[in-house]
N, C-alpha and C positions, 0 to 999 in steps of 0.2 A: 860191809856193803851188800854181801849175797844175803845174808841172812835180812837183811832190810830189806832188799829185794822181792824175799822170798814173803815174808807177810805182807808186802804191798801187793801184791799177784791173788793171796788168799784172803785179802780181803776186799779185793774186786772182784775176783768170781761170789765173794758173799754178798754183795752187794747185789751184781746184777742177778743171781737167785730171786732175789727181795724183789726186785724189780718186773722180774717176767713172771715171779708168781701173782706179784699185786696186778698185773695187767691181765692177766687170766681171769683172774678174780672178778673186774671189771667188766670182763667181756661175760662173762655168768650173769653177775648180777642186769646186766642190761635186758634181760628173755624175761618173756612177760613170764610173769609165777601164777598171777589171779588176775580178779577182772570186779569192780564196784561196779552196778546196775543202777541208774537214776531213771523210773521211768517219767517220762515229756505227758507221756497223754494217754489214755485209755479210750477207745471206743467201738462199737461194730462197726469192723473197719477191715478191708485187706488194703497193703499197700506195698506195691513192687518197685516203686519210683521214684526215688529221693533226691535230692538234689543240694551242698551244700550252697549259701551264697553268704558267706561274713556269718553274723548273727543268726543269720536266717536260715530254717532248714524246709527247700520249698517236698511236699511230695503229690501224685498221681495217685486215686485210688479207683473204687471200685463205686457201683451207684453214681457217676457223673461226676465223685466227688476231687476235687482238688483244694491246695490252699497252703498253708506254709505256719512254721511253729518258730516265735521268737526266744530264741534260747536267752536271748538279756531281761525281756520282761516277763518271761512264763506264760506267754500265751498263746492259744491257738487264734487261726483264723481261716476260717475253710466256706466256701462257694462250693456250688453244684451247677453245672449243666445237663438240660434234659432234652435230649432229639426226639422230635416227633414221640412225645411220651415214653420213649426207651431210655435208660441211663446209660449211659458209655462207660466203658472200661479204662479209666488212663493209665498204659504199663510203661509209658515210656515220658521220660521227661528232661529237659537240657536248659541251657542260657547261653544269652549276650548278656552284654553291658547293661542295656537297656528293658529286654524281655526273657519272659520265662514260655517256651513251651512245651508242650504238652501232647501226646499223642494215642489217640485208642486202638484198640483191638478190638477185633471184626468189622464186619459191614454195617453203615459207612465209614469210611474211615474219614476221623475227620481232626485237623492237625491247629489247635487253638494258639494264638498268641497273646499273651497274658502281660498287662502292667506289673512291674513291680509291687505297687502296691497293691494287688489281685483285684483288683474292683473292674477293670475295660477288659476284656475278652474279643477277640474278630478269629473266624476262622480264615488260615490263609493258603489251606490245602483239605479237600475231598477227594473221596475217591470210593467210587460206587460198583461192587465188583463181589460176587456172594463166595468167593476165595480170598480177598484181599484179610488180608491180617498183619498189621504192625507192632514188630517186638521190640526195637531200640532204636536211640535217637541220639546222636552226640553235634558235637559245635567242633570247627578246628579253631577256629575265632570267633570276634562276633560281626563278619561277615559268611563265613560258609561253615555249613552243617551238611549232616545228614542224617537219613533213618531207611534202616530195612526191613523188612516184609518176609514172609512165606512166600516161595511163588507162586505165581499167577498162570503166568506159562513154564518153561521150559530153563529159566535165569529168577534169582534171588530179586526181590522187587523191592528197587533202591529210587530214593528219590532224594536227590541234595537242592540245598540254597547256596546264591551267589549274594545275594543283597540283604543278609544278615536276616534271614528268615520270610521276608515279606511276600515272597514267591519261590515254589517249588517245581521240579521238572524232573521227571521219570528219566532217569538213563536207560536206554535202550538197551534190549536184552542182546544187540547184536555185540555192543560192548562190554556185554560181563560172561562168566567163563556158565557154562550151564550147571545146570543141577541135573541131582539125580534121579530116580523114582523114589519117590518116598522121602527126597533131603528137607528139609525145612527148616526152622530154630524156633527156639522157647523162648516165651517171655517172662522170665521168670524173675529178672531184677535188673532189669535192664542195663545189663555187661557182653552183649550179643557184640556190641561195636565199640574198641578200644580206640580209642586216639593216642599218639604219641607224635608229639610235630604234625609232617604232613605224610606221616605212616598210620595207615588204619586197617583193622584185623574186623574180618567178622570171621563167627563161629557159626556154624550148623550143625544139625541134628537129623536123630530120625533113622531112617533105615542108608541114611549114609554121615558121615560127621566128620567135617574138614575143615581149614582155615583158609579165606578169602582176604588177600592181601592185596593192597596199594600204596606206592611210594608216592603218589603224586594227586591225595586229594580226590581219588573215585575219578577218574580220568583214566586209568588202565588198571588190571587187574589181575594176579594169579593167583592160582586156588593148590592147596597141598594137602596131602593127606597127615589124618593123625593115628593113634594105636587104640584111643576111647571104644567104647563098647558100642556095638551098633549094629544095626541090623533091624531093628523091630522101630514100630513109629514114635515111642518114650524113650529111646536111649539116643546115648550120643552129648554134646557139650552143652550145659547147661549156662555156662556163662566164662569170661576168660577176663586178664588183665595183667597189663604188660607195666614192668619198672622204667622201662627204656627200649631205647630201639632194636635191642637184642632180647631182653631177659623178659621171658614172657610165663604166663599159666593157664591151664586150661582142666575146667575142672567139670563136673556132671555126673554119668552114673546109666542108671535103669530107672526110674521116676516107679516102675510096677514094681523094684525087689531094692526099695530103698537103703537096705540096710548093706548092701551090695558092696565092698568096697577095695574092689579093684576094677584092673580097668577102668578107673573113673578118675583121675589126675595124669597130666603129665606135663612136661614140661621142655622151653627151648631157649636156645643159649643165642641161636642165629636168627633171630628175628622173626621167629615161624614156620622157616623153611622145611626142618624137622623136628620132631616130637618127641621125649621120651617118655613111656610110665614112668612114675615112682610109688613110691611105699606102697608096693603093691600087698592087699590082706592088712594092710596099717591102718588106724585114723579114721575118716569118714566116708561115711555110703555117699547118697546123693546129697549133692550140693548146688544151694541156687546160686550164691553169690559169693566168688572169691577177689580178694583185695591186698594187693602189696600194702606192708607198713611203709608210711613217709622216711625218709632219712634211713633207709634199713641196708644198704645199698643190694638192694633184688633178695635177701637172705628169710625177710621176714614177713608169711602171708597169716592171713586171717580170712576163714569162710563160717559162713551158714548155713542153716540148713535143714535136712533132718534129723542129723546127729545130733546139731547141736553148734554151740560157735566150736570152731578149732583150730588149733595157732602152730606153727612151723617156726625155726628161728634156724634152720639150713636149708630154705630154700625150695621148700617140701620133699625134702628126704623123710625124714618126721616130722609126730605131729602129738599133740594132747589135746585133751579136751577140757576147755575152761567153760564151759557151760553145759546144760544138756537142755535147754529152749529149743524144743522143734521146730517152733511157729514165727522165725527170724524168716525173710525172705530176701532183705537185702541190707549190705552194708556198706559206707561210706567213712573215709575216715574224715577227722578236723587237722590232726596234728598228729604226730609221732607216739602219742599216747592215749590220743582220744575218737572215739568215733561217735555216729549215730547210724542205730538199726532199726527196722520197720518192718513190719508182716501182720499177720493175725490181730487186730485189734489194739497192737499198739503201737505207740513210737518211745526207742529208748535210749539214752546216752552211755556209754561205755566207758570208761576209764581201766584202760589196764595197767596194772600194777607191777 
């Protein structure tokens, strides 16, 4: 009986050997290795503003231009708006159920409501101000949104909807935390404003760079420091995006010493509160747009940029580089393993491997 004993015992620890190596294994093979490139559309084209919706991938560009690509049928479909003979800039772009909008940068600023099937446009917010500049735009549903601004005065210039876009209204600077000299945000892919629930983060820039936090829908507001680079009017957070109501990223750089890369990530566990660098001297300089992988649980990001795309699979401790495309400017994922990118003249599918 001992001696049966005794190879029952050795050949359970052989077993579970087998078992925790094959499960290791698995956890390997699951990190992106490579990445297939399908591109959608070629054209002169900048575009910072994507938007997924099912099939459809709506995006904001540049020349007044907007419009949306059907990833089922392969086609494009894109409209122009022209103010008073100037083209608008759209860097910002969101949805309900029912509308896509759309918002420019500089004066005027002027905030489109768009049919789904792109054809009706109404503008349902202006604003006429030779400071005003709007970077990003998000929905918590599809009755209330918001979008923020550079300041105007003295507070970050925010403007939310209660009735599913139809009308907007300025929160008062009395009710948001001030800025600093020199604080502002880039519009660089429009990820300045994270939603998660009814927790929303904005990031800032510039010669100050901190995160502006609300539990409750832009209704109250506090603001926290982070460790990103800052000081001059091009550094500071280029863009951020949160897994959950804890696991968050914050990424950016020097926009003047691109290749820069420290001080330019870091990262938090407590929902904002505070911030740490990582891979400090690792991985990528400036970055316009960083994006948690679906289903990754907070472990797995993907950014662009000017390095290049680059992928994390702990969390942005490291990182590799699966592309070396400068002219990415924002990215959006579909699924766990697929995205769509836009910048420089094109728009393109991702499949990582």
């Amino acid at each position: 009986m001992k001696n049966i004993f005794l190879i029952l015992l050795v050949l359970n620890v052989c077993i579970s050997c087998k078992i925790n190596v094959y499960t290791e294994k698995k956890v390997n093979d699951s990190e992106f290795q490579s990445i297939q490139i399908d591109t959608l559309f070629q054209d002169k084209i900048s575009i910072r503003a994507i938007q997924i919706d099912g099939n459809i991938v709506w995006y904001g560009a540049d020349n007044g231009r907007y419009g949306f690509y059907n990833l089922k049928t392969k086609q494009k479909n894109e409209n122009q708006i022209i103010k008073d003979s100037s083209k608008l800039e759209f860097r910002s772009i969101a949805q309900t159920a029912k509308h896509v909008f759309i918002l420019n940068v500089a004066n005027p600023a002027m905030l489109h409501r768009i049919s789904k099937d792109g054809k009706e446009t109404k503008v349902v917010y202006q604003e006429n101000h030779e400071k005003v500049f709007y970077d990003s735009m998000q929905f918590w549903d599809d009755q209330e949104g918001i979008a923020m601004g550079d300041p105007i005065t003295d507070c970050l210039n925010i403007i939310t909807t209660r009735d599913g876009g139809n009308s907007w209204k300025k929160i008062p600077c009395l009710k948001l935390p001030k800025v600093a000299y020199g604080e502002a945000a880039f519009a660089a892919s429009n990820t300045n404003i994270v939603i998660k629930g009814s927790n929303t983060w904005i990031v800032s820039g510039g010669k100050k760079s901190r995160v502006f936090y609300s539990s409750d829908r832009g209704n109250s507001w506090n603001v926290y420091e982070t460790p990103i680079v800052q000081g001059k009017s091009m550094t500071g957070i280029f863009t951020a995006d949160f897994y959950d109501a804890n696991n968050g990223f914050i990424a950016g750089g020097d926009y003047e010493i691109r290749n820069q890369n420290f001080s330019n990530k870091a990262i938090t566990t407590n929902g904002g509160k505070t911030w740490k660098l990582t891979a400090e001297n690792q991985g990528f300089g400036y970055a316009s747009c960083v994006q948690y992988v679906p289903k990754s649980n907070a472990k797995e990001l993907v950014t662009v940029g000017f390095s290049g795309i680059y992928y994390s699979s702990d969390s942005g401790v490291s990182w590799k580089q699966l592309s070396t495309d400068s002219t990415l400017n924002t990215i959006r994922f579909i699924d766990e393993n697929t995205a769509i990118a836009a910048g420089q003249n094109k728009m393109i599918r991702i499949n990582f491997k």
